[in-house]
N, C-alpha and C positions, 0 to 999 in steps of 0.2 A: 237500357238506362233505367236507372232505381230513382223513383221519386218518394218526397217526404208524404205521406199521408196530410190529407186536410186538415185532418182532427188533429193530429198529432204537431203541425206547425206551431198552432198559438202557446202549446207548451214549453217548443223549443225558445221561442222567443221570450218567452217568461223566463226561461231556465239563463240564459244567456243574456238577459236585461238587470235579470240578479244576480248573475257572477260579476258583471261590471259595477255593477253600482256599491257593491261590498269590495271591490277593491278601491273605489273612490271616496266613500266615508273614513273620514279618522276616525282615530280613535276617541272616547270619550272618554278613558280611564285619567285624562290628564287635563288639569285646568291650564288654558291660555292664556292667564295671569301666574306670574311667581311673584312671591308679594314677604318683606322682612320688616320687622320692625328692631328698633335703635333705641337708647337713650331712654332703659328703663320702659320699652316696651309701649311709647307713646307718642312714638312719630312711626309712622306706616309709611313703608316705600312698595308700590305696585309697580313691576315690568309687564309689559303685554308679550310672553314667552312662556315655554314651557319649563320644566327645570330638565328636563331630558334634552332639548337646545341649548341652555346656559352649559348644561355641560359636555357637549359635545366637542373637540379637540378645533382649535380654528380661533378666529376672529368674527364677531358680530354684531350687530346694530340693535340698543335698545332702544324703548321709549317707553314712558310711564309718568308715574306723579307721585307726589309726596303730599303728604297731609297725617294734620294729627296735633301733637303738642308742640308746635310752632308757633313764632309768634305774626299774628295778621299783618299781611304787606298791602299796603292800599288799598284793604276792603277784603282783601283776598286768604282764603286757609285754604288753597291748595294748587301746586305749581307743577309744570310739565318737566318730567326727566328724558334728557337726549345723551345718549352715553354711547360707550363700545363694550363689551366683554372678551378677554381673552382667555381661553383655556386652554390649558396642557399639562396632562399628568394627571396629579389629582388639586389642582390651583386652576382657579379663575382668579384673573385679574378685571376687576371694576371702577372704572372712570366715567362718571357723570358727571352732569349740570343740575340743580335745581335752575329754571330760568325764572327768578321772582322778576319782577319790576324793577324799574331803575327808580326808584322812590328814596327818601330820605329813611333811612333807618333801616333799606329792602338793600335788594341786591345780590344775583350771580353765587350760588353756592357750589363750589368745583368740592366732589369727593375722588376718593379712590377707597378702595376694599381690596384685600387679600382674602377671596371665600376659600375655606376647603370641600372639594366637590364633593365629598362623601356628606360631609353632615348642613354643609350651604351655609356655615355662618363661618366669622373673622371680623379682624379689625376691622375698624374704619377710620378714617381720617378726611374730615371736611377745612373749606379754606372760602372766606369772602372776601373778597380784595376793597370794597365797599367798606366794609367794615372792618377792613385788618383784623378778621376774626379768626382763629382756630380751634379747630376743639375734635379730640376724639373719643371714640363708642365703639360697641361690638355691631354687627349687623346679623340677626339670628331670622329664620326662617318661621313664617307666621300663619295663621290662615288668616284668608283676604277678608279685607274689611270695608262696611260702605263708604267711600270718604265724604260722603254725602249727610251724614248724620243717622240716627233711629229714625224709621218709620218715612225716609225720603228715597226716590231712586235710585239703585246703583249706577247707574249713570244718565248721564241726557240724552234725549231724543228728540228731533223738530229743529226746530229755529232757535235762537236766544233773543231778544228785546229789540235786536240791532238787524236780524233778519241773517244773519249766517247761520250755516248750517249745519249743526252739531251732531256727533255720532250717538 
């Protein structure tokens, strides 16, 4: 019977602690935001996805936010997106919600987008039922932006005011 050498175990084990751990790191070549902006390039929309997911063939689940050249809903510049993506061929189709407030002059903004998976941009078309409002834009692919302002966090961390607790 062949035994491992002494000296020679704690290598194996290195050797085989790093074959596993380099199959369990992602990659870092790709940001876990895809992020467009609209409407003359001043309202920013963030997805928490990658664009190699958005275009992957299927149905799937976003979430994100919108902020930018909007106008303030009850104090508020910037609102959560809960959508689906569907892709096939070289088309995504995109249907979200901005969820504003239910405020006087706020209000529920239901889009859809036509993207083309090669270049990531297409129409848009948004709708508030709040406001009987319509209005359409292109939706073009951007790099991610703080919706926090210059010189503030890119995002929250801790508590908020009220004691929940923020990612």
């Amino acid at each position: 019977m062949r035994t491992i050498e002494t000296t020679r175990l704690p290598r194996w084990i290195a050797i085989g602690l790093g074959a596993m751990l380099s199959l369990a790191v992602t990659p870092l070549s790709e940001a876990a935001e895809v992020c467009f902006t609209t409407f003359g390039g001043g309202t920013h929309v963030q997805f928490k996805t990658t664009a190699t997911r958005l275009k992957a063939a299927g149905e799937k689940a976003l979430v994100g936010r919108i902020f930018g050249g909007l106008a303030p809903c009850a104090g508020l510049n910037q609102w959560p997106l809960t959508g689906v993506a569907i892709a096939s061929g070289n088309q995504i189709i995109l249907g979200f919600r901005a969820s504003t407030v239910d405020a006087a002059g706020c209000g529920a903004v239901d889009y859809i987008v036509n993207l083309d998976a090669t270049s990531l941009s297409g129409p848009l078309q948004l709708h508030n039922d709040r406001n009987n409002g319509s209005n359409t834009s292109t939706l073009n692919p951007a790099a991610c932006a703080n919706p926090f302002g210059e010189g503030e966090p890119s995002s929250l961390a801790g508590e908020d005011p009220n004691g929940n607790i923020v990612p």
